[in-house]
N, C-alpha and C positions, 0 to 999 in steps of 0.2 A: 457776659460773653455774647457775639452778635449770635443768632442762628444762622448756624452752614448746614447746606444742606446735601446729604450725603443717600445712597443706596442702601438702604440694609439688605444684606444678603446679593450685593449685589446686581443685584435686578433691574436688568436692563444696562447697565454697564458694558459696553464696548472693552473685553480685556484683549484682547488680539486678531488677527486677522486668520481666517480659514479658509482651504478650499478641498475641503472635508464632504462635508456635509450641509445642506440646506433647508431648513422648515418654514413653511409656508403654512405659518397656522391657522390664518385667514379661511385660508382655502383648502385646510385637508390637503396639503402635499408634502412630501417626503424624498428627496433625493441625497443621493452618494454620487457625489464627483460628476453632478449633475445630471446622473441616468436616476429618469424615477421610480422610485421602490414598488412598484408593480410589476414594470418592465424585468426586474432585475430578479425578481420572485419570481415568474413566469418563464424565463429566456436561460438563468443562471444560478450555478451548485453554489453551495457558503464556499467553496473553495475558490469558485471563480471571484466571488466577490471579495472574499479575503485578498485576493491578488490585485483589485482593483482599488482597495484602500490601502495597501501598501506601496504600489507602485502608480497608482495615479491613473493606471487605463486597463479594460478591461482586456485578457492576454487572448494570444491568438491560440490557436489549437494547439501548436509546437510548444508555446510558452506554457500552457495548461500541464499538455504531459509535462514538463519536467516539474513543475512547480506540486503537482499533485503527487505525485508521486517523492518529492525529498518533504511535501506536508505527511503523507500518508504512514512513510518508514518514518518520520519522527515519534508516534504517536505511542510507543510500547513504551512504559518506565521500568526503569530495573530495580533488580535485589532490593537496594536500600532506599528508594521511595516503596516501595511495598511494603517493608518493615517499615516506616515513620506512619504511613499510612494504619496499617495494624495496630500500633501501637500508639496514636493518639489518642487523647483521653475518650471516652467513650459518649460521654454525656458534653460532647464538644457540639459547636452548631458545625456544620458543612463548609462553611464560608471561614470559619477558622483556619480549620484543616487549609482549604484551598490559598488561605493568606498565606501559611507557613510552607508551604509547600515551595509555591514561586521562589521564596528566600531560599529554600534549598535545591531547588534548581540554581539558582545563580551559581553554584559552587561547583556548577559540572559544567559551566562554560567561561573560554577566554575571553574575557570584555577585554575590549579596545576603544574603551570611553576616553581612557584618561591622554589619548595621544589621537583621537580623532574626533571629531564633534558627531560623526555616528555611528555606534557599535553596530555590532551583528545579529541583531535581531531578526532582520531577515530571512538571514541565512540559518540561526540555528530553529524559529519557528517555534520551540517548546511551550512557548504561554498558550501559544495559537491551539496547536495538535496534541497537549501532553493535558492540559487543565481536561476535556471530556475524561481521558483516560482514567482519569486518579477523584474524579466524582464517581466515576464507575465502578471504579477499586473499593473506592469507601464505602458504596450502599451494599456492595455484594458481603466484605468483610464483616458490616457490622448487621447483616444477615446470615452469619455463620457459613458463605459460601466462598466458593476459592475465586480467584481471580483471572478472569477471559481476556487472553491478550488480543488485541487490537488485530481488525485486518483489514488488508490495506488493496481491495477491491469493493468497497461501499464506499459512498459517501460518509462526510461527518456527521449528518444528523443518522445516517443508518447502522452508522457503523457502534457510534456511541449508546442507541436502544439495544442494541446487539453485545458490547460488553457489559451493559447494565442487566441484563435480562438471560443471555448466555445461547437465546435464539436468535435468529437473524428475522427482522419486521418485517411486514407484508410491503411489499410496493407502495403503496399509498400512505402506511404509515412510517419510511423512509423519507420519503418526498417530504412529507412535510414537516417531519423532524428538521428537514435541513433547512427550508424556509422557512419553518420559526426561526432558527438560527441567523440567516440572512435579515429578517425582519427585528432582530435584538442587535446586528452588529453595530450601530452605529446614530447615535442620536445628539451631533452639536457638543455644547459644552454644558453637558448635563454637569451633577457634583462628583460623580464618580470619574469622567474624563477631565477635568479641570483639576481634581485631585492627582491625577498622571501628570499632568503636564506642568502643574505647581512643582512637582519633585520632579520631572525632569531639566525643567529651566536651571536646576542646580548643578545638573551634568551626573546626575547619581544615573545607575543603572537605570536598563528599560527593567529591569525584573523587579528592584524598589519602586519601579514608578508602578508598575502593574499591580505589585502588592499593598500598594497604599489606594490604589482603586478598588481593590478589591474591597479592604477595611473602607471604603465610601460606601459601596454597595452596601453593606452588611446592613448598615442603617434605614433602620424603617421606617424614613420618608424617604428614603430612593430604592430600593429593591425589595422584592415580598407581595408587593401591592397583589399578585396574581395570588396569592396564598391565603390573603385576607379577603379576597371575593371568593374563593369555595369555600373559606370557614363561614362567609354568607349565606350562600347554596347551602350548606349541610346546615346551619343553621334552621333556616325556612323549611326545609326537609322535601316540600311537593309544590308541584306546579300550583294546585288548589291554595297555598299558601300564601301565594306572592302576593297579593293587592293587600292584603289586610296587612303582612306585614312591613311591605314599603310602605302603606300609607300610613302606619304606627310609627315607623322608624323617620319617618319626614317629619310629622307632630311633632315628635320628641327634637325636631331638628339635629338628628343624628347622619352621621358621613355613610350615603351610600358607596362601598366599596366599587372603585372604576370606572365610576363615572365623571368624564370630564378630566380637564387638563391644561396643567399651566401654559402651554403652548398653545395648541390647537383650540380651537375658536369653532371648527366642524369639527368632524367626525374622524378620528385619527384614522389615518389610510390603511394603520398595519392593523386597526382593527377590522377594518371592513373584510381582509383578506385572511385573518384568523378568525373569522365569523363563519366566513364559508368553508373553510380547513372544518372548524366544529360540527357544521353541519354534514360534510360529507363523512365525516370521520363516525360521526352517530349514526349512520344509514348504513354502512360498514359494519359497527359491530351491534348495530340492534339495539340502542340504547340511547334515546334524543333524551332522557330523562332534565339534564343538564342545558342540553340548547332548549330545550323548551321550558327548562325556568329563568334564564337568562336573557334567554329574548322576552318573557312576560315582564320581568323587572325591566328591562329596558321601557316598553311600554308605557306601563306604568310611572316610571321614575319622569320619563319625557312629557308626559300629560302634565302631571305634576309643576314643572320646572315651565313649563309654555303656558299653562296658565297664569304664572308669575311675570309670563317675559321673560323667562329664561332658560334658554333654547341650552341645554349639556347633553351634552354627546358620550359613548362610550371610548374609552380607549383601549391601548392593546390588553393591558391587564385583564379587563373584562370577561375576554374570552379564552385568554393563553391557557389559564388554568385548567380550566375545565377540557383542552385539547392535551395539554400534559397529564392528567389524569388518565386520561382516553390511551393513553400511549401507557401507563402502568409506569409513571413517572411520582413517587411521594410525594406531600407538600411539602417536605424539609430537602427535598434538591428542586425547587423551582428558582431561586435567588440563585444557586451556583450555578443552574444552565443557563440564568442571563449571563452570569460573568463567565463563560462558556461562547458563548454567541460575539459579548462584547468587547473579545482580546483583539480582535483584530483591529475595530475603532478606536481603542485605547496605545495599542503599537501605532495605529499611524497618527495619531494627533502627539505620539513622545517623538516621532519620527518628526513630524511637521514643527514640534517647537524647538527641537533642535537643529533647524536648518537655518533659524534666521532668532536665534534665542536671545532674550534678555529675561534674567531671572527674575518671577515674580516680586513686589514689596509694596504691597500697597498700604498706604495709611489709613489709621485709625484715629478717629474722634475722639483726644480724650473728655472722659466725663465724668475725674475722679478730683481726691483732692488737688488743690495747687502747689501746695508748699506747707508741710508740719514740722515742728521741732521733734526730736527724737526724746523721750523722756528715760530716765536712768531707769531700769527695770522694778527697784524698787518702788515708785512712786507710778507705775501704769496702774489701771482701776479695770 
């Protein structure tokens, strides 16, 4: 057979057209609907920005209030997502819950898929404003505490520390709850949004397509990565630690957690901005223990990597963790508040491949037999 040659895993493949989102790996840049991700962290709430990947422009102040306000009343779950909540298995990961959960929202809204090419996503919001709620639900229940309903004069990153925790966050630890969340909603056609939009191309729900991104996330080579850089930190234990131990872990030619990135080429931009959230957020509550072993591995790891000729950079991962910590965030909800962060880039790319849809089918290389005879069962070995 001649050799054809093909992508594994796709890469680099051209599968559809976007006007989503843009990386500029080259160069460390980062834009949404081509405003870039500093500007939009700086200037705008995850709500503004939510309204800007789903509608294509960022809203004026008239369109904020109303849109903030039908996000903010969405956010309360009732009776029986509390009881499914309660009563999933215990020894579940988060990201289960959160898979099953979407499916059971579906059932408390009218899809108008099957008689228009776009449902109401929009308008009902629940992936968007209900997923914080019911990670909240979950850590507080399976902490023997009751459950803090939503309210709907905070932000979504303040408002969500506030039902996880049952007090409301200081001003700076609000703020930057939400711009982490800004800084996670949206990243191209990672495997988790190409998983949306695989099952949306079939015309199935936006709430399947969401739930089957979510089962992408769960997978640890795409969501976690921040979870397995502080089981790094707590590993190492002290700043006095870090050279000896990165420069053992390089020997051994072992994967430093966070460094570097199949895209970016510099320095991921949402890192450089969750560096400085770290830092300030340590001088806040008196405890750099973390940005100062994080930036010494950084060091270290970069020394390392330029003497090779190879210039790796940190990415968002690097630092997210250790500012989720900071904020009294587990490591077993760091992966459900990206998919938290990331419903709204996931609604608008099932929105965008439904407006000009052709159902995915791509072909596969066979590499198996050609042609066997069937043998009578008796006579297989």
């Amino acid at each position: 057979m001649a050799a054809v040659e093909y992508a594994k895993g796709l890469e680099g493949v051209i599968a559809a057209e976007s006007s989503i989102c843009r990386i500029d790996g080259q160069n460390g840049k980062l834009y949404y609907m081509g405003y870039p991700i500093r500007q939009l962290v700086e200037l705008c709430s995850f709500e503004e920005v939510t309204y800007l990947l789903l509608y294509g422009e960022l809203p004026t102040r008239e369109q904020l209030a109303i849109f903030e306000r039908k996000m903010r009343t969405s956010r309360p779950i009732g009776a029986p997502i509390q009881s499914m909540i309660r009563e999933f298995p215990r020894d579940s990961h988060p990201m289960e819950l959160l898979q099953a959960v979407v499916s059971y929202l579906s059932g408390y809204v009218e899809h108008r898929i099957q008689h228009d090419a776009h449902c109401n996503c929009r308008i009902t919001l629940h992936q968007v404003s209900q997923l914080a709620t019911v990670v909240a639900a979950l850590h507080r229940f399976r902490n023997g505490q009751e459950y803090v309903a939503p309210r709907d004069n905070l932000s979504h990153g303040a408002n969500f520390l506030y039902m996880l925790h049952g007090d409301e966050p200081s001003e700076l630890e609000g703020r930057i709850m939400d711009d982490c969340l800004t800084l996670h909603a949206e990243h191209s056609f990672n495997a988790s949004t190409f998983t949306a939009r695989v099952v949306a191309s079939t015309l199935s729900t936006c709430y399947c397509s969401i739930s089957a991104a979510i089962g992408a996330l769960y997978g640890t080579l795409h969501g976690g990565a921040n979870e397995k850089v502080m089981d790094m930190v707590d590993q190492i234990g002290d700043v006095a630690n870090v050279d000896a131990w990165v420069n053992k872990a390089l020997d051994e030619k072992r994967k430093i957690m966070g460094m570097g990135h199949r895209v970016y080429k510099a320095k991921d931009p949402r890192a450089i901005v969750v560096e400085s959230y770290l830092e300030k957020l340590s001088t806040e509550k008196g405890d750099s223990r973390y940005y100062d072993m994080l930036k010494r591995i950084e060091t270290v790891f970069r020394e390392r990597m330029e003497e090779k000729g190879k210039p790796i950079y940190p990415n968002v991962d690097f630092f997210s963790g250790a500012v989720y910590r900071l904020l009294g965030i587990p490591s077993a909800l760091f992966t459900p508040v990206f998919a938290i962060a990331r419903a709204p880039g996931w609604l608008a790319h099932i929105l965008e491949q439904r407006s000009d849809n052709r159902i995915f089918r791509p072909k596969a290389l066979y590499v198996g037999h050609q042609e066997r005879d069937v043998a009578p069962i008796e006579q297989r070995r």
